[in-house]
N, C-alpha and C positions, 0 to 999 in steps of 0.2 A: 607581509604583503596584503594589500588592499584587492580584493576584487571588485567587477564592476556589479555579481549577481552573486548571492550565495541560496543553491536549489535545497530543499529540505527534501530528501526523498528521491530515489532511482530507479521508481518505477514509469510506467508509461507516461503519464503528463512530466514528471520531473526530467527525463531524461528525452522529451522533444523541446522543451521549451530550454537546454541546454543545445542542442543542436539548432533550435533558432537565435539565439543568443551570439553563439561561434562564428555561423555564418553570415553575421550582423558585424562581427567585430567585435565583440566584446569575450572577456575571460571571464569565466563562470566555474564556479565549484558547486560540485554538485557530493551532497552529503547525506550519509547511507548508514541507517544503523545496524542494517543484515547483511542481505547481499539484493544485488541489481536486479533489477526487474519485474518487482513487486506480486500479489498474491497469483496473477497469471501467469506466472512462471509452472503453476500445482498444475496447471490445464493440460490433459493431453495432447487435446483436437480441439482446435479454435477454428470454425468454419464461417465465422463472420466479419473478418477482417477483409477489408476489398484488398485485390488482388489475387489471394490468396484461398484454393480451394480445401484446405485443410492444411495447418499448420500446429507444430507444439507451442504453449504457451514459450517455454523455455528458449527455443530456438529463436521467436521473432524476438524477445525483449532481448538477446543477445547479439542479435544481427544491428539491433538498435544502440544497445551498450556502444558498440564498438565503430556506428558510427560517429555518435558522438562523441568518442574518444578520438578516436582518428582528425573531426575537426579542432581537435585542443582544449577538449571539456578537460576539469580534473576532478574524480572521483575519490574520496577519502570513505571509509567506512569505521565511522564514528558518530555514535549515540548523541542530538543534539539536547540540552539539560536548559537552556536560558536565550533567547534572547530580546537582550536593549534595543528598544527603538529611541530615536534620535537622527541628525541629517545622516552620521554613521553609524549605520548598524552592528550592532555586537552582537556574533552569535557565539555561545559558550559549549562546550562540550567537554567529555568526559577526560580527554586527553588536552583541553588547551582552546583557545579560542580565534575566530576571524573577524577578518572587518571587510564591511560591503558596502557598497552604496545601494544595493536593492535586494528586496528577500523575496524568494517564492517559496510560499507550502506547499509540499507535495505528498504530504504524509499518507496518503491515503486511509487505510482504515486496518483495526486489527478484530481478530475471531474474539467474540463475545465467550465468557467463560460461563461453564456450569455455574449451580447454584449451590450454595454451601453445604446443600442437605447432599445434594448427588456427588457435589465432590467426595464430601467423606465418607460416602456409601462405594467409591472406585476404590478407597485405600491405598493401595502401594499401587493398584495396577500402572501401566501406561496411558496416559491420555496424551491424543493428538490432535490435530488441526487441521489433517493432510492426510486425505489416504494414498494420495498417489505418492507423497515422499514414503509413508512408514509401512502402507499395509503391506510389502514384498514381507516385512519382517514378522509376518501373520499366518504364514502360508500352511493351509490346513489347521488352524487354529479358531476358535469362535472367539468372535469380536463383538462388539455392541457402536450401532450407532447411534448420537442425542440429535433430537432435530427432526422440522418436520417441512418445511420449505424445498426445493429444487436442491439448494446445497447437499442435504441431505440425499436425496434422491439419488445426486450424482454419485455421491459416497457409498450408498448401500450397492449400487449398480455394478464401481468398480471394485469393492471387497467381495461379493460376492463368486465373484471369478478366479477370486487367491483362495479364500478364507473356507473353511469348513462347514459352517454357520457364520450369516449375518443378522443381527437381533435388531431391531428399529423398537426405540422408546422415545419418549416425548420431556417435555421438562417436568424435571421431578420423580418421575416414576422411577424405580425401585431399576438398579442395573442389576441384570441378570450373575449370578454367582458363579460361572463357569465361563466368563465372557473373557478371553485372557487383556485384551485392550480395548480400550475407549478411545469412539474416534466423535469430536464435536462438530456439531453444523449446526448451529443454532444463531446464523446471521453474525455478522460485523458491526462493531462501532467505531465513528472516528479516531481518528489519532490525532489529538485536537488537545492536547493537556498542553504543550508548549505554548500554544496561542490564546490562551482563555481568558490573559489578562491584558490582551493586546486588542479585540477586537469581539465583535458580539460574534455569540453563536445561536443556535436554533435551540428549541428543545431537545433534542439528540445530541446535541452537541458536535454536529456539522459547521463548519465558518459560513458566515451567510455575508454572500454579496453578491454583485448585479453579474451580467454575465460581460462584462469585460476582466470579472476575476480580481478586482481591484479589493483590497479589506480596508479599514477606516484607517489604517497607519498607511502616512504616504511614504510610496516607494514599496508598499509590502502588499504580496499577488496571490493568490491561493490557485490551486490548481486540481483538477481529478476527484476523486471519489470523497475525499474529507470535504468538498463545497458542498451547501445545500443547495440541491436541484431535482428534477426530477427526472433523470437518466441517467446510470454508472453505466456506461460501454466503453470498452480500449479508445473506439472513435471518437469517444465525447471528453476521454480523460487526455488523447492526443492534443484534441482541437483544444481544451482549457488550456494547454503548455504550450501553445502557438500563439494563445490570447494574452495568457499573462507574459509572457515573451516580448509580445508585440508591445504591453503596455508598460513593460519594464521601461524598453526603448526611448518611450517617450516620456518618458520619468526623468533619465537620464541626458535628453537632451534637453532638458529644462535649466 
């Protein structure tokens, strides 16, 4: 089966510009290498979303999941490894591959790793990404957090409420030897390796295009937090999946 979009990605921007898609007409797959609803899902309390005076990450991007399933999105949760540009696009994956007539990125971004020195100074311990997924499994135990940005901040704030001790070190510096897990905040980089050979990127390695979301391959749209720009908010990763949405459309009626 051909579809008319195939979405990269099931977080915020991926999964509105599948619900502008649906309600357009058009069948859209939308393709997931985790699960739905991208790094905002970790949030507890999102107070900046309109409408909404306090919300979980988890809850909105699920209320969102489900409407754009309910319009006839289809969601597969499969690692994307390749894809061919040409008038039909070939996206490849771990399990078998699709054909589109238009692609949107939606990859967002993933947690930057330690450094090689700090890694093998953790040893066996546990390293995480997420305190709200792992730190229940801490509880009265000392932790260490890397990082020194908001991330960070957020992280020492909510371990500190479970955990025993929370220890704050910076890159590099020496993880305490009693610390039973590592938890990392030390910023995000795109999730941009599928696209590198399709399209320019920034020095970061962000896809860099105008703000109608368009990238140098026609028919193919980037969307959310993996574009170079200068705002990642939920609002700004919505409104990219309504843009490149919109400019699918017009791809398509050509």
């Amino acid at each position: 089966m051909k579809y008319d979009c195939i979405i990269i990605g099931a977080g915020m921007a991926g999964l509105t510009a599948a619900i502008y898609l649906q309600r357009a007409g058009k069948n859209a797959l939308v393709l997931e290498s985790k699960i739905h609803g991208g790094q905002i899902i970790n949030t507890i309390n999102i107070e900046n979303w309109p409408g909404d005076f306090g919300v979980s990450g988890a809850e909105l991007m699920q209320k969102i999941y489900e409407q754009a399933k309910k319009l006839g999105a289809k969601v597969e949760y499969e690692e994307v490894i390749k894809i061919i540009d040409g008038e039909e696009k070939v996206v490849k994956t771990e399990d078998g591959e699709y054909l589109a007539d238009a692609i949107i990125i939606a990859t967002g971004t993933n947690p930057r790793k330690m450094s090689e020195k700090q890694t093998a100074d953790a040893g066996n311990r546990p390293i995480s990404y997420c305190a709200t997924c792992d730190g229940a499994l801490y509880k009265n135990k000392p932790v260490v957090v890397v990082g020194s940005g908001n991330t960070a901040k957020h992280e020492i704030k909510y371990l500190e409420g479970i955990c025993s001790k929370v220890y704050h070190i910076h890159h590099d510096d020496p993880i305490p030897k009693d610390a039973e897990a590592v938890f990392v905040a030390i910023g995000r980089v795109p999730a941009t390796e599928i696209v590198k050979d399709l399209t320019e990127l920034d020095k970061d390695g962000f896809v860099v295009s105008g703000e109608d979301c368009k990238m140098s391959c026609p028919g193919v749209f980037v969307a959310g937090d993996c574009r170079a720009k200068a705002v990642r908010q939920l609002v700004t990763a919505s409104s990219d999946g309504a843009i490149a949405a919109d400019g699918v459309l017009k791809y398509l009626s050509k």
